[in-house]
VOGU-3710 file (C-alpha; in Angstrom, 3 decimals, decimal comma):
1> xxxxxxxxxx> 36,651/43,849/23,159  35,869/46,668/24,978  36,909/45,258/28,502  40,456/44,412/26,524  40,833/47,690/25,485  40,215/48,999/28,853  42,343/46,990/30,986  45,384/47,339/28,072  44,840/51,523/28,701  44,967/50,882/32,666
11> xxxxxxxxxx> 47,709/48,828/32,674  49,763/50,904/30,675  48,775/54,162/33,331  49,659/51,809/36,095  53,358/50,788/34,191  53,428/54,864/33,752  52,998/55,544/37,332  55,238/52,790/38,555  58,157/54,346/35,656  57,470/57,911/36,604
21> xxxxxxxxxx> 57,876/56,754/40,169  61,450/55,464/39,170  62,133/58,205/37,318  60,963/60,502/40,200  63,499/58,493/42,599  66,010/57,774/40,899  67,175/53,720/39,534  70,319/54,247/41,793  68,367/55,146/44,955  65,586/52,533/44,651
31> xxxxxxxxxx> 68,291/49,732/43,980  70,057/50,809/47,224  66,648/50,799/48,972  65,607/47,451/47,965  69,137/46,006/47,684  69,701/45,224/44,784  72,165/46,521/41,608  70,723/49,501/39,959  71,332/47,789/36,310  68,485/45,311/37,848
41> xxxxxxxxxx> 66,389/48,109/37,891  66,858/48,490/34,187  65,976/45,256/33,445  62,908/45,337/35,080  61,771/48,231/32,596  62,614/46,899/29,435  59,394/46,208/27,154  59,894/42,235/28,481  60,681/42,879/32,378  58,535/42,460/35,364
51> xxxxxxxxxx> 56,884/46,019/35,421  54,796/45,742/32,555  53,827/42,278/33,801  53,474/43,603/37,308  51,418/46,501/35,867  48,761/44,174/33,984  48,833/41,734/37,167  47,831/45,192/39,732  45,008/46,233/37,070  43,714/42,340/36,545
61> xxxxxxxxxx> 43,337/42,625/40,682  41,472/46,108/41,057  44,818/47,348/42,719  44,374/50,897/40,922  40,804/50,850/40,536  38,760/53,503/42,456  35,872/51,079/43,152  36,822/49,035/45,426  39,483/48,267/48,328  41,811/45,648/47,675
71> xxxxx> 42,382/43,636/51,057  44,912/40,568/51,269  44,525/38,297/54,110  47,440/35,873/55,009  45,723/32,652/56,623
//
């Protein structure tokens, strides 16, 4: 229960970071950076989009965790 609880908290400071980040940017200027239409943007913030899944798949993999270093390797 515990672990639950803790990954739920992380994941939602991970989705906060990643919507300050937007917020910090702008939608408009991110869209243009990454090519795509700024209403996309939107949609990938609403409470069913791919940031809060992206945010609970970075904390399931360590990605903002302190204790360790997160290496890919393509093979």
């Amino acid at each position: 229960m515990e672990t639950t609880i803790t990954r739920k908290s992380n994941a939602k400071n991970i989705e906060a970071k990643i919507r300050n980040g937007i917020q910090a940017h702008s939608a408009i200027r991110i869209a243009e950076a990454i090519g795509v239409n700024p209403s996309q943007i939107t949609r990938w913030q609403s409470e069913d989009g791919i940031i809060p899944k992206m945010a609970r798949l970075l904390d399931c993999i360590g990605y903002d965790s302190p204790k360790q270093d997160l290496k890919l390797v393509a093979e």
